[in-house]
N, C-alpha and C positions, 0 to 999 in steps of 0.2 A: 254969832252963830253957835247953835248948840251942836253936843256930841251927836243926834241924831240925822243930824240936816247934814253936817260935814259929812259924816259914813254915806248918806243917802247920793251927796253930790260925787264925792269920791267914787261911787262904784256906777255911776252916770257916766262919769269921765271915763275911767278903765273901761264901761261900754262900747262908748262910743269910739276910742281912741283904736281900740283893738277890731272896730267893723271898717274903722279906715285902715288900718294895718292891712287885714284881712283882705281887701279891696284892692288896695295898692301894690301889697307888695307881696304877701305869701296868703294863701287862705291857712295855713297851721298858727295866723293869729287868732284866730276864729277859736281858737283853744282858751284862750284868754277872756275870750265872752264866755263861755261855757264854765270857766273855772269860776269867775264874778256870778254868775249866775247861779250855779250850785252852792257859793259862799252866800250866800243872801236868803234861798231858803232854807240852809242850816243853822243861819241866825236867826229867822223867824220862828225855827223852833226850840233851840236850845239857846239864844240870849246871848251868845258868846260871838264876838268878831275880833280878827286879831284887828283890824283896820279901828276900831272902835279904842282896842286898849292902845294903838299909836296913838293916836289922837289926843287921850286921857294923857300922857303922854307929854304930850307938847301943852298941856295946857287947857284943853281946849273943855266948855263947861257942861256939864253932864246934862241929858235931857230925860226922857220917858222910857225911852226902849233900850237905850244901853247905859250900864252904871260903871 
């Protein structure tokens, strides 16, 4: 798995995980989709993700959209 696809799946997960939060147990997870959400159009236009530099990080091998 490259740097690209991990970021991609990671803020999939933090999606999803925080509309079941949200659902279940407080709607101020809903904060947490919203914060993932506004993180992903400021990496698509400035290049920078802190979840990308974890990543880089641990290892994990660089793809197209983040170096």
């Amino acid at each position: 798995m490259n740097l690209d696809r991990a970021v991609l799946a990671f803020a999939g997960l933090i999606v999803l995980v925080s509309l079941a939060l949200g659902y279940w147990v407080s709607p101020y997870w809903l904060l947490l989709t919203a914060f993932a959400g506004l993180n992903m159009v400021q990496a698509a236009f400035t290049g920078f993700c802190p979840a990308a530099l974890i990543f880089k990080l641990f290892g994990v091998r660089s793809g197209s959209a983040f170096r």
